[in-house]
PDB file with one MODEL, atoms N, CA, C and O in Angstrom:
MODEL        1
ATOM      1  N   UNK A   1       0.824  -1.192   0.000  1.00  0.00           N
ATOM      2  CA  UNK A   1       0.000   0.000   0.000  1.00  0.00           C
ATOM      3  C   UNK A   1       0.872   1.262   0.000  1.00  0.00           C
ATOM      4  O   UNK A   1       0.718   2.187  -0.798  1.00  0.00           O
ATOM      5  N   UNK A   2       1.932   1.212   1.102  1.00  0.00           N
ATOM      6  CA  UNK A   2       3.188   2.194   0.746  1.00  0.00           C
ATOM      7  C   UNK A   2       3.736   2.715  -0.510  1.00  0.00           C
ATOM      8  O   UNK A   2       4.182   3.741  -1.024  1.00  0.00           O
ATOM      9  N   UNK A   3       3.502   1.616  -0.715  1.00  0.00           N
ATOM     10  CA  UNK A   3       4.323   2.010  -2.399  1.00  0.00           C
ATOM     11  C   UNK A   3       3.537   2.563  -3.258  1.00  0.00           C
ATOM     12  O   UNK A   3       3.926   3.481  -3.981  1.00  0.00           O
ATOM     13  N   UNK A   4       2.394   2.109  -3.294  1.00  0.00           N
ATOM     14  CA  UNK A   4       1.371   2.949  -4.200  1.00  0.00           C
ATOM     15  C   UNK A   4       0.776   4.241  -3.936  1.00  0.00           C
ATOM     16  O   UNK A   4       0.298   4.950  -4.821  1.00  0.00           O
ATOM     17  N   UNK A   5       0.826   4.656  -2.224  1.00  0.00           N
ATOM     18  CA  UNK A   5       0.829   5.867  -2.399  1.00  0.00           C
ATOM     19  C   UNK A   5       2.252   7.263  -2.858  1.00  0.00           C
ATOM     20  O   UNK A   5       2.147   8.453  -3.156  1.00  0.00           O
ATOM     21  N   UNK A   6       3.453   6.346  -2.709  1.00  0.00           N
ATOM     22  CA  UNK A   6       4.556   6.776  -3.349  1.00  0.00           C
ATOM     23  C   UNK A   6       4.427   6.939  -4.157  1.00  0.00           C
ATOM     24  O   UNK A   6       4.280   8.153  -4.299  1.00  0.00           O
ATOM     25  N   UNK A   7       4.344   6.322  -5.223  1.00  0.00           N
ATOM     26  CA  UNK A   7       4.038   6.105  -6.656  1.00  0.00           C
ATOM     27  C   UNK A   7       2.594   7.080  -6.759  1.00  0.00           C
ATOM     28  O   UNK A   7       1.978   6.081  -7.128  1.00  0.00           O
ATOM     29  N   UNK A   8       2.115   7.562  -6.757  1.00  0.00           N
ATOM     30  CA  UNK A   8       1.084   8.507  -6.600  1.00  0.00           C
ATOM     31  C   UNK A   8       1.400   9.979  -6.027  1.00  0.00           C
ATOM     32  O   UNK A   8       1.153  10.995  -6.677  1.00  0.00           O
ATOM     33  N   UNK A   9       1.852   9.986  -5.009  1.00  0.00           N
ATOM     34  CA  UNK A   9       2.439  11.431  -4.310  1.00  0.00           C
ATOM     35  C   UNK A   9       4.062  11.648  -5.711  1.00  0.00           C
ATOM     36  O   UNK A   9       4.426  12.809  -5.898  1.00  0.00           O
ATOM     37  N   UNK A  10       4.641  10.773  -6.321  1.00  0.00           N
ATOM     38  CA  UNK A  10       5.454  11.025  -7.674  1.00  0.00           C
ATOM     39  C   UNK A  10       4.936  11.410  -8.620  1.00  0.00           C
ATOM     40  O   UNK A  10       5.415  12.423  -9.131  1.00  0.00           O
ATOM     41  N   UNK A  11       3.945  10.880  -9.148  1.00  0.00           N
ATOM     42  CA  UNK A  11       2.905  11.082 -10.926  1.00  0.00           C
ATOM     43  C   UNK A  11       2.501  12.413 -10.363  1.00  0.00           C
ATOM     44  O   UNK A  11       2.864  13.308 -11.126  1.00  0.00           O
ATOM     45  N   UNK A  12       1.726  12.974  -9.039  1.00  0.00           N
ATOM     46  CA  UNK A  12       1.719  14.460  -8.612  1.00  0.00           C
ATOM     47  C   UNK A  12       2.238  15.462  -8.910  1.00  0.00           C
ATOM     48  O   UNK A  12       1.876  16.437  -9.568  1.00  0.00           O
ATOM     49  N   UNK A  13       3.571  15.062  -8.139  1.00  0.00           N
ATOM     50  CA  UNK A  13       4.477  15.754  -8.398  1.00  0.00           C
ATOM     51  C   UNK A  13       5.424  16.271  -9.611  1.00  0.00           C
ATOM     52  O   UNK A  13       5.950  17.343  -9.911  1.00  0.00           O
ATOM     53  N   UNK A  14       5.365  14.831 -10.208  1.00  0.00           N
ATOM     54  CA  UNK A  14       5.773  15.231 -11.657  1.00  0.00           C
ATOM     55  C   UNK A  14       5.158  15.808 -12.521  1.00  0.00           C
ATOM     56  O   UNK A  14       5.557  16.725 -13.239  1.00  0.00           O
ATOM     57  N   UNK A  15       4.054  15.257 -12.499  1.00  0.00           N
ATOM     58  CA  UNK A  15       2.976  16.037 -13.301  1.00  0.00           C
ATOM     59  C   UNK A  15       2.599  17.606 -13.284  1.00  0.00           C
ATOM     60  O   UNK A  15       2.281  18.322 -14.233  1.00  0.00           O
ATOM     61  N   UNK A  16       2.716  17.884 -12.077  1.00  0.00           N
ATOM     62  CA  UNK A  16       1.527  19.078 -11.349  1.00  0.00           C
ATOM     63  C   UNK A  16       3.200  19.835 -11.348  1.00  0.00           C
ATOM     64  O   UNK A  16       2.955  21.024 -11.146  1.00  0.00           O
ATOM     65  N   UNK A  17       4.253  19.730 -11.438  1.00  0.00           N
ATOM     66  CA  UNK A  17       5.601  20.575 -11.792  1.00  0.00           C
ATOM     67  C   UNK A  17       5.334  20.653 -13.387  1.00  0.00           C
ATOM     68  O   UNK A  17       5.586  21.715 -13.955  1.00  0.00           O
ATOM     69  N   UNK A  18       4.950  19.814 -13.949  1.00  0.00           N
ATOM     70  CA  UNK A  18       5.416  20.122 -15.311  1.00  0.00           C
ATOM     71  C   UNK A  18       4.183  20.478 -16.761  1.00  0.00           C
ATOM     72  O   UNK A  18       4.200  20.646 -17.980  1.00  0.00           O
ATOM     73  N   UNK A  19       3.027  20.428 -15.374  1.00  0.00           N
ATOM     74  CA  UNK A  19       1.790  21.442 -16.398  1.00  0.00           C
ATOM     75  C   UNK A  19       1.759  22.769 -15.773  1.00  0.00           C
ATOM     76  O   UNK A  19       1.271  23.615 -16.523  1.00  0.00           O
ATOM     77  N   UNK A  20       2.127  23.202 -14.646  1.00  0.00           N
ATOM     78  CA  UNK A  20       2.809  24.458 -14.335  1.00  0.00           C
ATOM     79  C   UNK A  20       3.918  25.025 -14.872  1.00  0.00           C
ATOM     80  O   UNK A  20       3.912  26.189 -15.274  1.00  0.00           O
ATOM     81  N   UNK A  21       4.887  24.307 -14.921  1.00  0.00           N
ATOM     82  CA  UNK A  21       6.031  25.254 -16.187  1.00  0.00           C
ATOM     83  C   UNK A  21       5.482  25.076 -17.703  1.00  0.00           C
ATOM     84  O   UNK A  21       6.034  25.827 -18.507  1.00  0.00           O
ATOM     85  N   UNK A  22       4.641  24.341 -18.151  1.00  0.00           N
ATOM     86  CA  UNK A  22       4.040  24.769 -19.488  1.00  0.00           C
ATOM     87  C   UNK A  22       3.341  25.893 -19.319  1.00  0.00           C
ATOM     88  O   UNK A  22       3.140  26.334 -20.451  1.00  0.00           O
ATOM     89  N   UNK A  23       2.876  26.576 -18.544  1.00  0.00           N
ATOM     90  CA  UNK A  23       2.095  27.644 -18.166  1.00  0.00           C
ATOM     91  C   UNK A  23       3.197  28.711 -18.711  1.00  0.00           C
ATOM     92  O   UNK A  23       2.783  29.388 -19.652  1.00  0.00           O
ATOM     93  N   UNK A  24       4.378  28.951 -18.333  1.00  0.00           N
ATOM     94  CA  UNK A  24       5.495  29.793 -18.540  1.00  0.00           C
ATOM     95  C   UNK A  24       6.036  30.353 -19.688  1.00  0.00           C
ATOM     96  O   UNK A  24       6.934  29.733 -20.257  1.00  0.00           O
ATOM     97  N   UNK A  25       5.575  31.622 -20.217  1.00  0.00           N
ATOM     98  CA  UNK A  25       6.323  32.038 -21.558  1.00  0.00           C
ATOM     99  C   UNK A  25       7.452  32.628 -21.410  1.00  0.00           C
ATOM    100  O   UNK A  25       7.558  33.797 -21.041  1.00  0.00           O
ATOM    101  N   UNK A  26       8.524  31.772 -21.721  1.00  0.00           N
ATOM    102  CA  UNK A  26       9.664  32.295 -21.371  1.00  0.00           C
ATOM    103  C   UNK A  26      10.956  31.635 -22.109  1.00  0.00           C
ATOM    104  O   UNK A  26      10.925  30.405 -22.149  1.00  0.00           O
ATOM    105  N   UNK A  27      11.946  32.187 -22.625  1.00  0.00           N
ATOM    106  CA  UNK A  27      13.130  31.604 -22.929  1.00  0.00           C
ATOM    107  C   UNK A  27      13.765  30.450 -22.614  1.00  0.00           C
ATOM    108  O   UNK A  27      14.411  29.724 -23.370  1.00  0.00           O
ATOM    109  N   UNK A  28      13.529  30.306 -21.360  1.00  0.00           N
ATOM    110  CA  UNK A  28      14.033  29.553 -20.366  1.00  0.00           C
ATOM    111  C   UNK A  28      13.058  28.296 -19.729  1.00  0.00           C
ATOM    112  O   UNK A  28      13.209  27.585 -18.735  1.00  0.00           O
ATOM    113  N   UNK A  29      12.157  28.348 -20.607  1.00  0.00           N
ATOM    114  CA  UNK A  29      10.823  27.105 -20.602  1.00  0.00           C
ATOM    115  C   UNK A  29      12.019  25.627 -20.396  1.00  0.00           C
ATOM    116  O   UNK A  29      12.050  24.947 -19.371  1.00  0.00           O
ATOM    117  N   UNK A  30      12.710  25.445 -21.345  1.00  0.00           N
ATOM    118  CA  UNK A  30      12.589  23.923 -21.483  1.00  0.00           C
ATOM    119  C   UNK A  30      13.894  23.867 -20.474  1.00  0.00           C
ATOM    120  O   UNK A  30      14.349  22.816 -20.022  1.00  0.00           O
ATOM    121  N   UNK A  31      14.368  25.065 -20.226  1.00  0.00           N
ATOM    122  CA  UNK A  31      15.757  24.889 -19.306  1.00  0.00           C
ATOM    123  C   UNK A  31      15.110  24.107 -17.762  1.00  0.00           C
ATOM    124  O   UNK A  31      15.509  23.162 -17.082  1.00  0.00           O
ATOM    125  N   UNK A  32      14.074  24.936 -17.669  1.00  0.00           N
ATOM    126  CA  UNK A  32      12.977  24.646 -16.863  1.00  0.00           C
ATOM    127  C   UNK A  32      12.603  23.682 -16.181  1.00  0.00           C
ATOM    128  O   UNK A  32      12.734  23.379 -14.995  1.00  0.00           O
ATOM    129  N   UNK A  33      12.005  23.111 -17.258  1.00  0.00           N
ATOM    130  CA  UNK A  33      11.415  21.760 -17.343  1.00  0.00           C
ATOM    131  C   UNK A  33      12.568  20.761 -17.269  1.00  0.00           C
ATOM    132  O   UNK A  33      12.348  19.842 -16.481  1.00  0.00           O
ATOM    133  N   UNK A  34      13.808  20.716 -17.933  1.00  0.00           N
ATOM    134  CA  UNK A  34      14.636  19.886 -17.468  1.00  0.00           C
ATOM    135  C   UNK A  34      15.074  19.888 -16.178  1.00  0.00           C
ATOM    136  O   UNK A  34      15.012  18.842 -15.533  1.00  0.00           O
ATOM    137  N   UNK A  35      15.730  21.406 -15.442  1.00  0.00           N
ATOM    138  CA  UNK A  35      15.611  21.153 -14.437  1.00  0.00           C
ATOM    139  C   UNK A  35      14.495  20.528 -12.937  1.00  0.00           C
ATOM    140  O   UNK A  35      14.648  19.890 -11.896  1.00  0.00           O
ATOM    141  N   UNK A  36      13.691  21.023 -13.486  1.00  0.00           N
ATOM    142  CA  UNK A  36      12.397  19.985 -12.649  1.00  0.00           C
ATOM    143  C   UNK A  36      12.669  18.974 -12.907  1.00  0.00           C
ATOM    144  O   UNK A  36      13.122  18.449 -11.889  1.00  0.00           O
ATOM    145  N   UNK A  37      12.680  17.949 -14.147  1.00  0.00           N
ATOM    146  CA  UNK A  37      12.362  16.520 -14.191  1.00  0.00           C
ATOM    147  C   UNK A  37      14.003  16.129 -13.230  1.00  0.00           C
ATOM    148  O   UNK A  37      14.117  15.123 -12.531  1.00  0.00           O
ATOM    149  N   UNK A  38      15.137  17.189 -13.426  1.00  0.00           N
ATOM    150  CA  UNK A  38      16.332  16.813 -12.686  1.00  0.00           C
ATOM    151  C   UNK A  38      15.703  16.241 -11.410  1.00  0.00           C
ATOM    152  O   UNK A  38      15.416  15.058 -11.231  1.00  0.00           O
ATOM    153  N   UNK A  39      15.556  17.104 -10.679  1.00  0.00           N
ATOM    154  CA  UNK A  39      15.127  17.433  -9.355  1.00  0.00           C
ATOM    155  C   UNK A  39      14.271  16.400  -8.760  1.00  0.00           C
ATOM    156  O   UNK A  39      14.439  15.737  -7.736  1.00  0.00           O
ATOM    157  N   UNK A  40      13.371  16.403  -9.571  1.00  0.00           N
ATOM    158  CA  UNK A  40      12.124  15.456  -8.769  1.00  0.00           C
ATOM    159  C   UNK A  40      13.191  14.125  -9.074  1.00  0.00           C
ATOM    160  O   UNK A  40      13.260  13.316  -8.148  1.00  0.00           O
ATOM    161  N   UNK A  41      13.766  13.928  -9.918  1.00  0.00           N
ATOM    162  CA  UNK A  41      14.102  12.279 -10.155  1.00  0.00           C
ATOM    163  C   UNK A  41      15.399  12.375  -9.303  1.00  0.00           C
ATOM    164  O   UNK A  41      15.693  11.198  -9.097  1.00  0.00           O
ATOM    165  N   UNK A  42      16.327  13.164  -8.701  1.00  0.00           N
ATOM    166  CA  UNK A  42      17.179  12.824  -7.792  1.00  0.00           C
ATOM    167  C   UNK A  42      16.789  13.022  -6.400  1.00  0.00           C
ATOM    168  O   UNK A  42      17.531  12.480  -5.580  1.00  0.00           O
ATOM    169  N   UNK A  43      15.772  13.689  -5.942  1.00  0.00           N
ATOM    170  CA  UNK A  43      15.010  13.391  -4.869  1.00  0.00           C
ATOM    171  C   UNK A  43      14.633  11.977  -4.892  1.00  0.00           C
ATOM    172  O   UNK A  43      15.267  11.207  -4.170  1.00  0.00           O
ATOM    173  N   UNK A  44      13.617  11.504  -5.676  1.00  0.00           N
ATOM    174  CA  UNK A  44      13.404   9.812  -5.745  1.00  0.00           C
ATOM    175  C   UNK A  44      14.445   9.272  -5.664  1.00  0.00           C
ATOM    176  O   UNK A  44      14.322   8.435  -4.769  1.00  0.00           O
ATOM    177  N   UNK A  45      15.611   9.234  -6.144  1.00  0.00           N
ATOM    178  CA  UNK A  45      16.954   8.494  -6.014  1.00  0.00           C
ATOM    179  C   UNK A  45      17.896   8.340  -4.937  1.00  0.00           C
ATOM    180  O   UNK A  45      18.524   7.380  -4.489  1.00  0.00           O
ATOM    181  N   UNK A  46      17.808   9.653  -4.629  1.00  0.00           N
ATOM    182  CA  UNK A  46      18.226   9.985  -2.800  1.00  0.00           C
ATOM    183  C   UNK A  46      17.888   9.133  -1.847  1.00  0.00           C
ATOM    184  O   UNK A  46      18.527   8.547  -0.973  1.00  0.00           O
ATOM    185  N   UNK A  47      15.981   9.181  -2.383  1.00  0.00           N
ATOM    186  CA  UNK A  47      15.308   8.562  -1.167  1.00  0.00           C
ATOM    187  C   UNK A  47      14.998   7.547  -1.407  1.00  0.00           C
ATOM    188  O   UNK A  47      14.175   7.312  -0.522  1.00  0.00           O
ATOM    189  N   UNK A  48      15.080   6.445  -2.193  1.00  0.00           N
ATOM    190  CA  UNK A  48      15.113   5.136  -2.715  1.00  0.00           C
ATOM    191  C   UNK A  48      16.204   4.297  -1.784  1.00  0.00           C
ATOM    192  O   UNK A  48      16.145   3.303  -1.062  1.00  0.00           O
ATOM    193  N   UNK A  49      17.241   5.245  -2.197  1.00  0.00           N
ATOM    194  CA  UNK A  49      18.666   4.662  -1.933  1.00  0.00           C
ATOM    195  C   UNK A  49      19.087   4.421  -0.721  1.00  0.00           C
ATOM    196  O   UNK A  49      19.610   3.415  -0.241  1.00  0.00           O
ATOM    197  N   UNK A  50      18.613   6.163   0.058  1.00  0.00           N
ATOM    198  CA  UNK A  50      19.150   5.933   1.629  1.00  0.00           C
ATOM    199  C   UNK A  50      17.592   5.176   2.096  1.00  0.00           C
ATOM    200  O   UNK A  50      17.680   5.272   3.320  1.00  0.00           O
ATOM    201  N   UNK A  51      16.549   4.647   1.886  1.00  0.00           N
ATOM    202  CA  UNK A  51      15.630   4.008   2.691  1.00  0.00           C
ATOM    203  C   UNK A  51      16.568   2.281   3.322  1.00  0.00           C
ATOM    204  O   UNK A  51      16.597   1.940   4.504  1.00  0.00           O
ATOM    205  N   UNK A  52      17.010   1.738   2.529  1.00  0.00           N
ATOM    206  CA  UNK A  52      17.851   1.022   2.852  1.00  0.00           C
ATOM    207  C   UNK A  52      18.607   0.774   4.052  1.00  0.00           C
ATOM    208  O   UNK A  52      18.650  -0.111   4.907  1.00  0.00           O
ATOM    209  N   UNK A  53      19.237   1.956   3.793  1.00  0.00           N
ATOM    210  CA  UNK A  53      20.143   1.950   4.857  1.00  0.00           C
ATOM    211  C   UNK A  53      19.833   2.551   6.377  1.00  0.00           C
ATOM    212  O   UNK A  53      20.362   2.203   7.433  1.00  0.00           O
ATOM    213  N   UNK A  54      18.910   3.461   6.182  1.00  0.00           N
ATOM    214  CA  UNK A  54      17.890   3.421   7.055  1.00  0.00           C
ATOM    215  C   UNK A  54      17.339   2.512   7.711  1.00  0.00           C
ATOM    216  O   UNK A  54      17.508   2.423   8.927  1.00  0.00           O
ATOM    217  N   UNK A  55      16.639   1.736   7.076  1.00  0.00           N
ATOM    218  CA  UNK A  55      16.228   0.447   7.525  1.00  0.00           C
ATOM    219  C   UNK A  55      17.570  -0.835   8.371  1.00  0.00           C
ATOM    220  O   UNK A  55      17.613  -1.482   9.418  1.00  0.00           O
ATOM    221  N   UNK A  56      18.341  -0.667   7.336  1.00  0.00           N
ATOM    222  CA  UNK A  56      19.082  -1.917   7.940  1.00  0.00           C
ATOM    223  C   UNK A  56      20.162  -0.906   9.105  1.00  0.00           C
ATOM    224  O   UNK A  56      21.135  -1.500   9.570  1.00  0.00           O
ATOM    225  N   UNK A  57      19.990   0.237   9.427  1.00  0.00           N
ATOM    226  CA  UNK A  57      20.970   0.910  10.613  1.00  0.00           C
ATOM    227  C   UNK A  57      19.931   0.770  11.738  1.00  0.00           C
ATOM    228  O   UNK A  57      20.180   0.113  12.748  1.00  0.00           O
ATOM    229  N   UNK A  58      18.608   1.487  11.516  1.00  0.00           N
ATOM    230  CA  UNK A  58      17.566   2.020  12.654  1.00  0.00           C
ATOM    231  C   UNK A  58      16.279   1.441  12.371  1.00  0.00           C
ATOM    232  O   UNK A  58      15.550   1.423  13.363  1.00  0.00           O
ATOM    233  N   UNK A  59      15.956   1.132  11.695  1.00  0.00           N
ATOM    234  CA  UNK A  59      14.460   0.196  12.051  1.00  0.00           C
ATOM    235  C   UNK A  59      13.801   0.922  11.218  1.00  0.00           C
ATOM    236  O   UNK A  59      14.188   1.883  10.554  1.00  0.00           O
ATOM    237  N   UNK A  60      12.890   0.478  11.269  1.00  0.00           N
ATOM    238  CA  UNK A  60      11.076   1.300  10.790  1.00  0.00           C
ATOM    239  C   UNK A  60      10.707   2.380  11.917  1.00  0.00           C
ATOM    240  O   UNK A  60      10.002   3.359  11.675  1.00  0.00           O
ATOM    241  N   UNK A  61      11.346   2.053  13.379  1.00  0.00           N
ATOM    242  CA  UNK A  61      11.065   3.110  14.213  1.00  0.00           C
ATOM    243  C   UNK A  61      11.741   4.489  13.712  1.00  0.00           C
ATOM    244  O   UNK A  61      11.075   5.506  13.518  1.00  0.00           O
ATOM    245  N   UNK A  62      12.916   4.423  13.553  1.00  0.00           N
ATOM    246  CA  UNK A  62      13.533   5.708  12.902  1.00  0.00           C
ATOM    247  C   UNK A  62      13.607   6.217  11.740  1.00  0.00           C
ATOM    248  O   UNK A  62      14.130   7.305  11.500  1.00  0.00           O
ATOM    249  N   UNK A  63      12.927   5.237  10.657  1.00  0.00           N
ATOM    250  CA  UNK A  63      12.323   5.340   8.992  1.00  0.00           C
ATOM    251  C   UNK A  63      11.268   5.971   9.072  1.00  0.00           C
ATOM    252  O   UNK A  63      11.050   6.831   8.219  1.00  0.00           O
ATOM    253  N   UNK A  64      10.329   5.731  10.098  1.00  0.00           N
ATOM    254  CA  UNK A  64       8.974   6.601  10.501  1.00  0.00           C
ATOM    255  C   UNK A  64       8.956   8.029  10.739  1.00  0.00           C
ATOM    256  O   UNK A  64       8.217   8.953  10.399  1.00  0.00           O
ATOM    257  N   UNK A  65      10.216   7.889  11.569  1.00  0.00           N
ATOM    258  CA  UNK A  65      10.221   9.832  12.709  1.00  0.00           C
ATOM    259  C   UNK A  65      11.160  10.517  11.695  1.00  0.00           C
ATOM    260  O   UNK A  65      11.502  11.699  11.727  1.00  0.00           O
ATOM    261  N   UNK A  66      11.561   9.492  10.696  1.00  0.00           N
ATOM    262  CA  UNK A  66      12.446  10.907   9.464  1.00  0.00           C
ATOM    263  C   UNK A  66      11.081  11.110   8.390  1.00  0.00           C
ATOM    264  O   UNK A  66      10.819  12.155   7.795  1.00  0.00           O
ATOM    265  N   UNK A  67      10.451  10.074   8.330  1.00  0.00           N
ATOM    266  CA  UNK A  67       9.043  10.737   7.534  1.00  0.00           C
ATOM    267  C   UNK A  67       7.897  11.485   8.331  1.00  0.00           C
ATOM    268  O   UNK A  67       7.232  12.318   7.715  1.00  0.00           O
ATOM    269  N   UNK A  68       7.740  11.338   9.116  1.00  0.00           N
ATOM    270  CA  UNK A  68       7.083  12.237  10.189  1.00  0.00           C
ATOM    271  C   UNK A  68       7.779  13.884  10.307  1.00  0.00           C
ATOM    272  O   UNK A  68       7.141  14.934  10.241  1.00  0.00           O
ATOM    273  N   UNK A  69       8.961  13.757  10.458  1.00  0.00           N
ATOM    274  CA  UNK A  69      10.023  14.848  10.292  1.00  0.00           C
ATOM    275  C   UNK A  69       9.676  15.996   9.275  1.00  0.00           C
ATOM    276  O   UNK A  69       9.421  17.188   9.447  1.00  0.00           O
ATOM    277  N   UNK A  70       9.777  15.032   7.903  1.00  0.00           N
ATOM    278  CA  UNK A  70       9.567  15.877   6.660  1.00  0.00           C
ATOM    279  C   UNK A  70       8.466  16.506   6.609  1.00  0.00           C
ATOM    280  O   UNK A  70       8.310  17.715   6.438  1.00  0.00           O
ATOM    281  N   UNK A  71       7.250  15.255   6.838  1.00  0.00           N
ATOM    282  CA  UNK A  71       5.621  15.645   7.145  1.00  0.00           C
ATOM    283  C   UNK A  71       5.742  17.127   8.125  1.00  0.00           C
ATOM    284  O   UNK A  71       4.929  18.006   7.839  1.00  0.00           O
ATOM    285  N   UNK A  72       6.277  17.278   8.738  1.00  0.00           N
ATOM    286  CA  UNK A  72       6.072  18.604   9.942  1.00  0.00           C
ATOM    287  C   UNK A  72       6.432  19.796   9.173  1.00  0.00           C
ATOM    288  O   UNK A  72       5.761  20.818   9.023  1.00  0.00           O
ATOM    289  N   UNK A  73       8.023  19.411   8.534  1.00  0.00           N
ATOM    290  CA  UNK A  73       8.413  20.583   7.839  1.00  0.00           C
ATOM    291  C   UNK A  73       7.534  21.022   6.509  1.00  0.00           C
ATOM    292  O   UNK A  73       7.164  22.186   6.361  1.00  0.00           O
ATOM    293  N   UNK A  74       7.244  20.007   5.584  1.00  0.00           N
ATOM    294  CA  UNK A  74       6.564  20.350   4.726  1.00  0.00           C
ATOM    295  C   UNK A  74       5.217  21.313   5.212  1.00  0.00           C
ATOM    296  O   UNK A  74       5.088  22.523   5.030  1.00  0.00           O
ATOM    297  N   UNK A  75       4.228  20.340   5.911  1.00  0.00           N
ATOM    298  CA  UNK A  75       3.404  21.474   6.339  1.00  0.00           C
ATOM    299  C   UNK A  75       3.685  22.984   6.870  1.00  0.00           C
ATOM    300  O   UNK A  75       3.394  24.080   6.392  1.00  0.00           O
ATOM    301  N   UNK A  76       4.449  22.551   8.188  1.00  0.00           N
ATOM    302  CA  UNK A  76       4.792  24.326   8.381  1.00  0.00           C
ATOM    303  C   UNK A  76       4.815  25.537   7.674  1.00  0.00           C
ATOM    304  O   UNK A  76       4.528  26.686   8.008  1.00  0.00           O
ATOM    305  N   UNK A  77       5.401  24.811   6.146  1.00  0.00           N
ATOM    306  CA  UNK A  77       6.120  25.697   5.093  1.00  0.00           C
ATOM    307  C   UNK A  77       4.770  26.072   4.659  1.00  0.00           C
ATOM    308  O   UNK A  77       4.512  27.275   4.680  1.00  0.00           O
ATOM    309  N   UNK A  78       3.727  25.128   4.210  1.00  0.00           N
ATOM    310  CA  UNK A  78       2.912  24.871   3.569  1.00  0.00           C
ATOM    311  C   UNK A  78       1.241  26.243   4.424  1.00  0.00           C
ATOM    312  O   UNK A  78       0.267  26.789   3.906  1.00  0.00           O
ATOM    313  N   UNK A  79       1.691  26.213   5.549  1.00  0.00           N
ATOM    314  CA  UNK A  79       0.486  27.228   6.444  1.00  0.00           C
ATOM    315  C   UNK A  79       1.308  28.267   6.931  1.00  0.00           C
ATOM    316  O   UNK A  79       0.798  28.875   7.872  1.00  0.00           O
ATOM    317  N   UNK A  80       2.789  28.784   6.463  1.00  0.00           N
ATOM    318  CA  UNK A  80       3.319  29.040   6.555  1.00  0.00           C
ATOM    319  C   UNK A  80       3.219  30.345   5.412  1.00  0.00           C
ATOM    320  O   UNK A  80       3.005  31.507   5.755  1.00  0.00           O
ATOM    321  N   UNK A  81       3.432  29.873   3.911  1.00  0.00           N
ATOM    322  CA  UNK A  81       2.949  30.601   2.338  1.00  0.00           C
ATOM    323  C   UNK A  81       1.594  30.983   2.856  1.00  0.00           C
ATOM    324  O   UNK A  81       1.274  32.140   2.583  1.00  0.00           O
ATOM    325  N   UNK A  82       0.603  30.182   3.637  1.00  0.00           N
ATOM    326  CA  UNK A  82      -0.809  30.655   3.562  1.00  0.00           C
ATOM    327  C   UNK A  82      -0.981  32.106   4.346  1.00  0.00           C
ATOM    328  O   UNK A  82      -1.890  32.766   3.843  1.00  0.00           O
ATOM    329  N   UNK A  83      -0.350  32.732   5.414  1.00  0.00           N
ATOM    330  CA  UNK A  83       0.062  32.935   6.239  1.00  0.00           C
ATOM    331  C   UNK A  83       0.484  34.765   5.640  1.00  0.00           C
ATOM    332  O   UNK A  83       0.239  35.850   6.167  1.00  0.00           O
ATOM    333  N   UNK A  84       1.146  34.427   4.431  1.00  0.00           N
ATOM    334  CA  UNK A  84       1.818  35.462   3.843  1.00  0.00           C
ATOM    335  C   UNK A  84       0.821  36.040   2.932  1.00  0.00           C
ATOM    336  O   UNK A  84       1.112  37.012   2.235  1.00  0.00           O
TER     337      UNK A  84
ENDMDL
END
């Protein structure tokens, strides 16, 4: 079930980055767009990679409280823009 909401919170993200920079008239459109597809796909790679090792150092207990972690920061940021 994990995985499929991964795989879902990704097609999002990729997606919903890259019908927003089609929105963009600008020189710098496809510079753009490459850099996004950079980005989102070395984030996935980052976090693919170190889940591993995560796992086999600290458990699912400490795989949890670094996603819980992010979950806090993301929001903050997120009622944070609302805020402004």
């Amino acid at each position: 079930m994990s995985l499929v909401l991964v795989g879902i919170g990704w097609a999002f993200s990729f997606n919903g980055g890259t019908f927003m920079l089609n929105a963009i008239n600008s020189e710098y459109k496809l510079r753009l767009q490459g850099l996004n597809a950079i980005s989102i796909f070395g984030v996935n790679l980052l976090a693919s990679s170190s889940v591993g090792f995560v796992l086999a150092n600290g458990g699912w207990k400490v795989l949890n409280l670094i996603s819980f972690g992010f979950i806090v920061i993301f929001l903050s940021i997120i009622f944070g823009l609302k805020k402004i």
